[in-house]
N, C-alpha and C positions, 0 to 999 in steps of 0.2 A: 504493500500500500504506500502512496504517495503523501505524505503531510506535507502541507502546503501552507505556512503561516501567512496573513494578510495582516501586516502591523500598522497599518494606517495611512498617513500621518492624518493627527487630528485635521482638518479644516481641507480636507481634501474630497471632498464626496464621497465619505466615507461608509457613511449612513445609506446614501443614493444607492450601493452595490448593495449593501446588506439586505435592505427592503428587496431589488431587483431578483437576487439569490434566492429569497427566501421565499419568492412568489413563482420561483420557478423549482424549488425542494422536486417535483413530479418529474418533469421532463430531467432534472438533471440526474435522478435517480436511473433512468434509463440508461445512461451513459458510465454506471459506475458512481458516479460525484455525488459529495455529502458538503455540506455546508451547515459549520456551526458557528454563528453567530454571536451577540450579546447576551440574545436569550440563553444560550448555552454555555456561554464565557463566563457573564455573571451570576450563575445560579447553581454555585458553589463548584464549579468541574476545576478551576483555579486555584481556588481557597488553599493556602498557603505555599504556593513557588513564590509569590514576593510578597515578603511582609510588609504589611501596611506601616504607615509614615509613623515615628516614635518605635515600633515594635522591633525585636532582636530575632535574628534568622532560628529559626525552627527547624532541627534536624528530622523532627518525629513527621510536626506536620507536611511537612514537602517529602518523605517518603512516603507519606497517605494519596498525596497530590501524586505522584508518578502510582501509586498502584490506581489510586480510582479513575486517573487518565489512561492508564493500560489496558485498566479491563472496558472502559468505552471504547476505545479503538479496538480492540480487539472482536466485541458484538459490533460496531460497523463492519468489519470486515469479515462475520459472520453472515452479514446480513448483505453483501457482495460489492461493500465500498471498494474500489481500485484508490479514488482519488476523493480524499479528505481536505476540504479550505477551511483554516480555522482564521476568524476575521475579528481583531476587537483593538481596537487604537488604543486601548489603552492599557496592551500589552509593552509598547515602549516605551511608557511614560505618559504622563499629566502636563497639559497644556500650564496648570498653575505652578507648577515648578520650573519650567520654562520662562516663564514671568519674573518668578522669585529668582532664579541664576541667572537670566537674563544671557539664555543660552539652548542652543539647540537640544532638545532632549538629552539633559547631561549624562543620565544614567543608562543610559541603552545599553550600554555592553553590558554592565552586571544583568541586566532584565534577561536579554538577549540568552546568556551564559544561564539561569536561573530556569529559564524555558525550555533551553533545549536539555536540559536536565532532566525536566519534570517529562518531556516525553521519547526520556531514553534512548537519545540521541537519534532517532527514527525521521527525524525533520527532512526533508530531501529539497524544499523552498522556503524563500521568505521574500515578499513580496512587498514594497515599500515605494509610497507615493510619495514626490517632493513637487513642492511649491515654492514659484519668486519668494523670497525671503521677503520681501517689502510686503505682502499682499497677504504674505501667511500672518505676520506679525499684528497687520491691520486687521485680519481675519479674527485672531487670538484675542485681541487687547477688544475687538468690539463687542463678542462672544462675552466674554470674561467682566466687562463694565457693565453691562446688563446684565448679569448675576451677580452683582454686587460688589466686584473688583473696583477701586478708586483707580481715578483717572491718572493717565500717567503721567509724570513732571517731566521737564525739560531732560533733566539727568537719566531718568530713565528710558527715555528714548532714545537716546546718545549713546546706553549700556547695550541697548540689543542690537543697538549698531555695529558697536568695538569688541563686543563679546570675543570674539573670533572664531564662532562656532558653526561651521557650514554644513551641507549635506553631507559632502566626503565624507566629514569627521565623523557622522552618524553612522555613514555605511561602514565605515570601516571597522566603526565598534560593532555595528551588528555581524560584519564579517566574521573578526577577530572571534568573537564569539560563538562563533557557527561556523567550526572548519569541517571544511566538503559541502558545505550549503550551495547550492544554486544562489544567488542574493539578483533580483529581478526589481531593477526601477523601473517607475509610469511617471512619467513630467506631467501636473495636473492639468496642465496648459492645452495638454492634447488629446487628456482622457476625462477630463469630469462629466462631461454629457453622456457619456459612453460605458454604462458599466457592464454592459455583453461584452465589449468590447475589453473589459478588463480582466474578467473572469475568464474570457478564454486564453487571455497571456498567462494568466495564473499556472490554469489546469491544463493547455494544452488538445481542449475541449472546443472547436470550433461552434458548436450546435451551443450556447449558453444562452439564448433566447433575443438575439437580435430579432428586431423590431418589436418587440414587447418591452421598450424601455420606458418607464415611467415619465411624466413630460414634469411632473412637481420638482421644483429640487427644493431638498429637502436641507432642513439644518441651514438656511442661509443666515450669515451673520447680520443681526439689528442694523437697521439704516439710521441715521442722523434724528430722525424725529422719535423714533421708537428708544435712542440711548439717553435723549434728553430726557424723556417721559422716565425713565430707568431710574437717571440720575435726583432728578429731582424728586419721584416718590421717596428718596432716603434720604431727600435735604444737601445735596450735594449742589455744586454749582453749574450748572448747565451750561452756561454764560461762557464755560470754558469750552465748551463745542463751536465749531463753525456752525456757520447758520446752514441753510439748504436741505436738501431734502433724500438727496442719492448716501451714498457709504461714506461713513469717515476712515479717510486717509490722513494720518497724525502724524505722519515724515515730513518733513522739510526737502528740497527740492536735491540738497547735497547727501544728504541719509537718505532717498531713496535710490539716489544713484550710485550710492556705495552699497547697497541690499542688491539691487539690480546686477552689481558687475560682479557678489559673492555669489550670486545663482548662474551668471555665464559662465567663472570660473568653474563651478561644479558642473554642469553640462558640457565644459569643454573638457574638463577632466573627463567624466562618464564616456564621452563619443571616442576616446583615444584609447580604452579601455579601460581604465578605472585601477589601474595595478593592478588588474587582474582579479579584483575583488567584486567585480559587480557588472549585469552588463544590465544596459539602457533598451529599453523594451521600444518598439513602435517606429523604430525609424527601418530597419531593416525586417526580414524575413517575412515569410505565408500568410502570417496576419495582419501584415499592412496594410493591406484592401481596406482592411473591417475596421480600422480603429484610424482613421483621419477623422477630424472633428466634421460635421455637418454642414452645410453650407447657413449658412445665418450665425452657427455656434465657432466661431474661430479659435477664441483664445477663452470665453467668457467659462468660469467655472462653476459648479455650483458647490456652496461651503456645506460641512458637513458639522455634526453636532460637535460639540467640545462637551466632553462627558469624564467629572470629578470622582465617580463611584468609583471604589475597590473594586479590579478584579475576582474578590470574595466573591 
């Protein structure tokens, strides 16, 4: 059987494939393919491979976690799974710890290392979405202030500028972490409308239910009038938003074009090979028919939930 991890990243249309997969559980079961989602991430199949924030690593519990994820894979595969996607963002971290480090998923490689642990090294993929940094960021902080995050100061928008923390750096922890892994990037830029189209770079699975794609998109981050509404229900200063009506973008014209050129750098790395750690999905091979963006959808992505819950 193929284990086929789906790590997210938050703000990626992430939610968009979940739904998509999960409306098609029938047809994909024909093909072999299983799809566990959130519903099945968070309803305890996880419950201690990473301890939650404050808590000390548990030898007992994460050997409970690799038997009760062995013995599920194992009835999948009784049950005539070839090809398992296990899909939950926030297997590589928390969008709010990102905020607070003021850094790309700092801890991916322990997560990383923690996971393929718990499913006894059986992993064969791992499958990860990146977004322009400027737009992921904008994504995060607008997500995150409509839940109650304070707005960001000048300083800290200058932190997740200088951070120095790019996608490489991610892949390479997720690598480091996963030796013999396949590691399989989507630039959201050219997949968020498309999640047949993502699912079948995943699994290998041409038949994932194109033209059954959902037109909703789903998890889109608050626009300008819906964070003022936000803000000012808890007393905060609204005043501090632009005015208008479309997405707040809170970069400055020099910080977006220094986000901009850490995402070219990471795309010109990925297309050169990646050191040999990762290859960049959609510009070459079989499935390139199927996954160019649409005509009307060029670049336009849809955001995906930013979801706080434990793994648990």
């Amino acid at each position: 059987m193929d284990i086929i991890l789906h790590l997210g990243a938050h703000r990626t249309a992430t939610t968009s494939l979940q739904r998509h997969a999960q409306a098609q559980t029938a047809a994909l079961a024909t093909h072999g393919l299983a799809f566990w989602g959130p519903p099945v991430t968070r309803d305890g199949l996880l419950a201690g491979v990473i301890p939650a924030p404050g808590d000390h690593s548990d030898a007992a519990r994460a050997a409970r976690a690799r038997g009760r994820i062995a013995l599920r894979v194992a009835r999948a595969r009784e049950a005539g799974v070839t090809r398992l996607v296990v899909s939950d963002e926030n297997m590589i971290g928390a969008p709010r710890t990102c905020l607070r480090r003021h850094r790309l998923y700092p801890g991916a490689g322990e997560r990383m290392a923690r996971l393929g642990d718990a499913f006894g090294g059986r992993i064969t993929r791992a499958v990860l979405s990146i977004r322009a940094q400027d737009a992921w960021w904008a994504s995060v902080l607008a997500y995150a202030v409509a839940r109650g995050h304070r707005l960001p100061s000048a300083g800290d928008l200058d932190r997740l500028v200088t951070g120095g923390r790019q996608w490489r750096d991610v892949i390479a922890d997720v690598a480091c972490a996963l030796p013999g892994v396949e590691i399989v990037i989507l630039p959201h830029e050219q997949f968020a409308d498309r999640p047949a189209a993502r699912l079948a770079l995943m699994t290998g699975e041409a038949d994932t239910g194109h033209g059954h794609e959902a037109a909703a998109w789903l998890g889109r981050a608050p626009d300008l009038p819906a964070l003022r509404r936000a803000v000012e229900r808890r007393g905060g200063d609204a005043a501090r938003l632009p005015d208008g009506i479309g997405r707040w973008y809170p970069f400055g014209a020099a910080q977006a074009a220094a986000l901009k050129e850490a995402y070219d750098d990471d795309l010109f790395w990925l297309r050169t090979g990646a050191d040999g750690l990762a290859r960049l999905a959609g510009e070459t091979g079989p499935l390139n028919a199927e996954i160019q963006p649409r005509d009307g959808h060029p670049t336009r992505g849809q955001d995906d939930g930013i979801e706080e819950r434990h793994l648990a």
